[in-house]
C-alpha positions as a Markdown table, in Angstrom:
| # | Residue | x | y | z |
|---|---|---|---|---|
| 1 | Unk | 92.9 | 86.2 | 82.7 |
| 2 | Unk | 91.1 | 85.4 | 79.3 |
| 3 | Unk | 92.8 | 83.9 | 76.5 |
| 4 | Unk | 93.1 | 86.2 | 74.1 |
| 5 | Unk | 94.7 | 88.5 | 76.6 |
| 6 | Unk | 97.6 | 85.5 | 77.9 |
| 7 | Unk | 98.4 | 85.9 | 74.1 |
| 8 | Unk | 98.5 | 89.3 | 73.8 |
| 9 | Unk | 100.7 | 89.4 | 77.3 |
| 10 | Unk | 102.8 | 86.7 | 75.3 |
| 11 | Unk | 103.1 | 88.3 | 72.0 |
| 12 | Unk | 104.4 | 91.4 | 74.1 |
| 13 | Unk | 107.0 | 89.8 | 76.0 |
| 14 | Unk | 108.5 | 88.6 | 73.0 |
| 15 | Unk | 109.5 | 92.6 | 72.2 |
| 16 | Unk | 112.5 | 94.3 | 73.2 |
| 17 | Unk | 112.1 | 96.1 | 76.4 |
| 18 | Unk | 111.3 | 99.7 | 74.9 |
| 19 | Unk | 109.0 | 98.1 | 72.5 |
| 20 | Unk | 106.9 | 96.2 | 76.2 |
| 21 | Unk | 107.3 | 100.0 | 77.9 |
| 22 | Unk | 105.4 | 101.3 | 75.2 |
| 23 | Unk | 103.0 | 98.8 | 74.8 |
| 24 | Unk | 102.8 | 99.3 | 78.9 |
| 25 | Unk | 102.7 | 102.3 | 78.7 |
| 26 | Unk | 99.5 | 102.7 | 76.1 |
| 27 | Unk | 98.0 | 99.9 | 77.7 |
| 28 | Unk | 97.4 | 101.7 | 80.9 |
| 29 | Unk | 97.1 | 105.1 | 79.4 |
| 30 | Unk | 93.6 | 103.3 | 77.6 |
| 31 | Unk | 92.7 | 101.6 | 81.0 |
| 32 | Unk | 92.7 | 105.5 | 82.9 |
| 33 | Unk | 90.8 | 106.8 | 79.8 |
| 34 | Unk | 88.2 | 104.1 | 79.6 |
| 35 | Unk | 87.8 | 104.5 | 83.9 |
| 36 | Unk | 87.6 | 108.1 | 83.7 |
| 37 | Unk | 84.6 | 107.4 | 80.8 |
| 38 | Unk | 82.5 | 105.1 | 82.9 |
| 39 | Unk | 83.0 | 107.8 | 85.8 |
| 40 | Unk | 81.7 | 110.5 | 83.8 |
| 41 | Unk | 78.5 | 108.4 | 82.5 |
| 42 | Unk | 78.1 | 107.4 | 85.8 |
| 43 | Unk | 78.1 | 111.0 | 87.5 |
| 44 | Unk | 76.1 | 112.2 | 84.2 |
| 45 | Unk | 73.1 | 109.4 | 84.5 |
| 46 | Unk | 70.8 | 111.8 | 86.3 |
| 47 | Unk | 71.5 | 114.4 | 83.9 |
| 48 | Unk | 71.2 | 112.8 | 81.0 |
| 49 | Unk | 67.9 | 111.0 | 82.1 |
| 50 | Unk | 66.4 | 114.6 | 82.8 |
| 51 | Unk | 67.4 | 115.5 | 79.2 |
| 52 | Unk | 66.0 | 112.2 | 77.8 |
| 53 | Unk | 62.8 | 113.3 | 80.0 |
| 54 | Unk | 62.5 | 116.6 | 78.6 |
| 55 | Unk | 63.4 | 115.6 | 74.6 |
| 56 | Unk | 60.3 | 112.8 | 74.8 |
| 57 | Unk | 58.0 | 115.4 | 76.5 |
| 58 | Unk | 59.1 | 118.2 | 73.6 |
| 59 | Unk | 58.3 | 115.3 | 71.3 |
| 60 | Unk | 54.8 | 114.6 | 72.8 |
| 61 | Unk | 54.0 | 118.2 | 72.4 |
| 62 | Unk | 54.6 | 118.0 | 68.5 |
| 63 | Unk | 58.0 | 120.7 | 69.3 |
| 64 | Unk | 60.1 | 117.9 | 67.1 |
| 65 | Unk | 60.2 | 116.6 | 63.6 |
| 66 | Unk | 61.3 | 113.7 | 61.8 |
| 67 | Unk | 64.5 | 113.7 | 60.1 |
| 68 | Unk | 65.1 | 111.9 | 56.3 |
């Protein structure tokens, strides 16, 4: 465990007990969110290479221009 994080744990522990269930409580609500991100990036990769793909061939065939 980093640091910064033994400090946050420490901080939090000095709360009352509804105060460290919500803290808890947010803390693994992010930690879901942000794992439920990376899956979706991660089953989107091939998608969003073939769109990547197809945007820089649409450029090469003068179908885009520049914005200001």
């Amino acid at each position: 465990m980093t640091q910064l994080l033994e400090q946050a744990f420490s901080e939090a522990a000095r709360l009352s007990e509804l105060e460290q269930n919500v803290v808890a409580r947010w803390l693994l609500l992010e930690l879901a969110s942000e794992k439920r991100w990376m899956e979706t990036f991660a089953d989107s990769e091939d998608l969003l290479s073939d769109l990547a793909d197809e945007a820089l061939a649409e450029h090469m065939q003068g179908k885009t221009k520049l914005l200001d």
